[in-house]
C-alpha positions in Angstrom: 119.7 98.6 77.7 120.3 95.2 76.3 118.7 91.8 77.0 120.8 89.0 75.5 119.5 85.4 75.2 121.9 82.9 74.5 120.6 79.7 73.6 118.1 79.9 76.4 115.7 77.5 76.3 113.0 75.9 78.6 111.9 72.3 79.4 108.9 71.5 81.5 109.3 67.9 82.7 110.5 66.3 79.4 109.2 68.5 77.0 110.8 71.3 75.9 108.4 74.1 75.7 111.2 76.6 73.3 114.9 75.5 72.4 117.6 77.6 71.6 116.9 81.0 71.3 119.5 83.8 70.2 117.9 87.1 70.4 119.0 90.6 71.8 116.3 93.1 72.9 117.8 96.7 72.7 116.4 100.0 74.0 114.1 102.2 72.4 112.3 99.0 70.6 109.3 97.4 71.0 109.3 93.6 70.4 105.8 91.3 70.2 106.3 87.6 71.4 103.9 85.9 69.1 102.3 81.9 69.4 99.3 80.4 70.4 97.8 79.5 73.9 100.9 77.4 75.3 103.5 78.3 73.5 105.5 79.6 75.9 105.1 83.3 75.6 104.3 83.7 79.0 107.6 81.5 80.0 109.9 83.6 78.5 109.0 86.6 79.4 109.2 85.2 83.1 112.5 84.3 82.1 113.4 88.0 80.9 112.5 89.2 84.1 114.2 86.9 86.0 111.5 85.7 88.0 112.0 81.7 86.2 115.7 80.1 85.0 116.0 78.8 82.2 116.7 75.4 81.7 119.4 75.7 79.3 121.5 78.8 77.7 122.3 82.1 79.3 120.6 85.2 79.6 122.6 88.0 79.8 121.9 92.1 80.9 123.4 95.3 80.3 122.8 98.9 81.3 122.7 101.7 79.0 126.2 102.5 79.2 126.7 98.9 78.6 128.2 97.8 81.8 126.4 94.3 82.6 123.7 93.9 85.5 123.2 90.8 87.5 119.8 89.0 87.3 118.9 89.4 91.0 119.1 92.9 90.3 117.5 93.0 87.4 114.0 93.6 89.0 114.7 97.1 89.7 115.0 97.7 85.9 111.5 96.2 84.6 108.2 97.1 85.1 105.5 94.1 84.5 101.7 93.5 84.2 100.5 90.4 83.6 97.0 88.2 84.4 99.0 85.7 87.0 100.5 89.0 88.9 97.5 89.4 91.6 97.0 92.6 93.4 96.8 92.6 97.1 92.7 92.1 97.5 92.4 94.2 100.9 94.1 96.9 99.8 92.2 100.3 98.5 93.2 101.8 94.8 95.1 104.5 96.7 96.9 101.7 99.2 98.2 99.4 96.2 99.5 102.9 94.5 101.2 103.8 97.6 102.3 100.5 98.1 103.6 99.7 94.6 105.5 103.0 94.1 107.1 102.6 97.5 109.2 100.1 95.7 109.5 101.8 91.9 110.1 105.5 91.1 107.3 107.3 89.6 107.2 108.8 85.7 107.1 112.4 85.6 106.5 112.0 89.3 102.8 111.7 89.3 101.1 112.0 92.4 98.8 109.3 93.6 95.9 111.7 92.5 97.0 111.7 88.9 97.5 108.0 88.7 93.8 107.8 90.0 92.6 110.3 87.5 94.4 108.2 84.4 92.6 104.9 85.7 89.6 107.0 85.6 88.9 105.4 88.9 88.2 108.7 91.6 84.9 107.2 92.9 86.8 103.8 93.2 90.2 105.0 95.3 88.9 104.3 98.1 87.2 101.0 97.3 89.1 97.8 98.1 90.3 96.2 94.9 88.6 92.6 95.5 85.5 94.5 94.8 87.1 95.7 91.2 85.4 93.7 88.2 88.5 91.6 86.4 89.0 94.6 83.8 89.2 97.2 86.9 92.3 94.9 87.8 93.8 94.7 84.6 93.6 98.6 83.9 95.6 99.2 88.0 98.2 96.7 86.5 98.6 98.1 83.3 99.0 101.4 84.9 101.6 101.1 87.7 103.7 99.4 84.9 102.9 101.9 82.5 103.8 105.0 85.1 106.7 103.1 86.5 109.8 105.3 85.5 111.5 101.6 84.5 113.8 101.7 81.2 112.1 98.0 80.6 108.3 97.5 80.3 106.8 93.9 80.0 102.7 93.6 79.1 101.7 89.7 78.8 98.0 89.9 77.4 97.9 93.5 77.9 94.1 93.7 77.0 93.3 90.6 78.7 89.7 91.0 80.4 89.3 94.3 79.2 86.0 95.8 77.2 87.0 97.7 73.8 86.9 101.0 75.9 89.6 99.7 78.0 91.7 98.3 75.2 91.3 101.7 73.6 92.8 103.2 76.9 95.5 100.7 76.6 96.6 101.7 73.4 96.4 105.3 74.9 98.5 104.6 77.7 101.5 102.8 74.9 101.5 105.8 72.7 102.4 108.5 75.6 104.5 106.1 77.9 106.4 103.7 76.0 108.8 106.2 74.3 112.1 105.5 74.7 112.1 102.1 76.1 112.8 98.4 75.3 109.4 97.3 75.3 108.0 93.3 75.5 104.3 92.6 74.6 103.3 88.6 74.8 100.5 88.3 72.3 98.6 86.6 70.2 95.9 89.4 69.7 96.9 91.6 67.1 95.9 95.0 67.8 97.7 94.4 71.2 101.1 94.7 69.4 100.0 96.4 66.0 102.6 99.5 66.1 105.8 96.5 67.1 108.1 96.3 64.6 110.1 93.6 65.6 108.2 89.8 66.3 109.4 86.9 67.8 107.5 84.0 66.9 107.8 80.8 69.6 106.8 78.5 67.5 110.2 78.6 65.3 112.0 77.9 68.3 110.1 74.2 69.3 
């Protein structure tokens, strides 16, 4: 897959938060968007995923076979977790995985049980997730977009809230399931996005 920007950039009132920005993202890469706190890292990735327009330029899609994909549709492609997603509160661990793969397919068609057993979570399924501690959340959305069989994966502050044995798990979780897809991590923590080789750096497009 391909994600093409074309002079995208974004204005909030008058200020333009990032001008101009030419980049392609291609498939079987992993890219780090790099800046401080309000730079606009988290902007543009909403703008990849086509939940925000941009407020100039053109982002453009295409499929592996390189046929092009609309944005609306673009959703069904990408798998997301970041800290201003919120998990339905009343649900159990084993209702928001039920829930959330009732609208993505599942990798290697893991069961419910084995996405339980990853989170390290079985005396917690059954628990309702306003009860989780802020790095319990983090880990649930980190692994439905992790075990979402989606050829795009976008982590914004993956390790956000998380203790060094859940950032270790996160790094885990990147080495078995980010093979072989276009990967975006929105950082400014460096072992988040130590093993990218390609960076995008905001603050060259201000």
């Amino acid at each position: 897959m391909e994600i093409i920007l074309n002079q995208v950039s974004r204005r909030f009132n008058r200020e333009w938060i990032f001008k101009e920005i030419n980049y392609t993202f291609s498939s079987g890469n992993a890219y780090a968007l790099l800046g401080i706190n309000g730079s606009g890292k988290s902007t543009l990735l909403q703008i990849i995923s086509g939940s925000l327009a941009p407020s100039a330029g053109i982002i453009s899609y295409k499929d592996c076979e390189g046929n092009p994909i609309e944005v609306e549709n673009i959703f069904e492609h990408i798998s997301i977790a970041a800290p201003y997603l919120e998990l339905i509160e009343d649900f159990t661990l084993q209702e928001i995985i039920k829930f959330h793969f009732s609208f993505k397919k599942r990798f290697l068609h893991q069961s419910d049980d084995d996405v339980v057993a990853i989170l390290n979570m079985v005396a917690n399924k059954n628990k309702a997730v306003k009860y989780f501690s802020s790095g319990m959340k983090q880990r649930v959305k980190l692994a439905l977009a992790f075990l979402s069989d989606t050829p795009i994966l976008i982590l914004d502050e993956p390790t956000a809230n998380l203790d060094e044995q859940g950032s270790n798990w996160y790094l885990e979780m990147i080495k078995k399931y980010s093979q072989n897809r276009l990967v975006l991590i929105g950082s400014n923590q460096p072992q988040e996005y130590a093993f990218t080789e390609n960076h995008l750096y905001l603050a060259d497009y201000k």
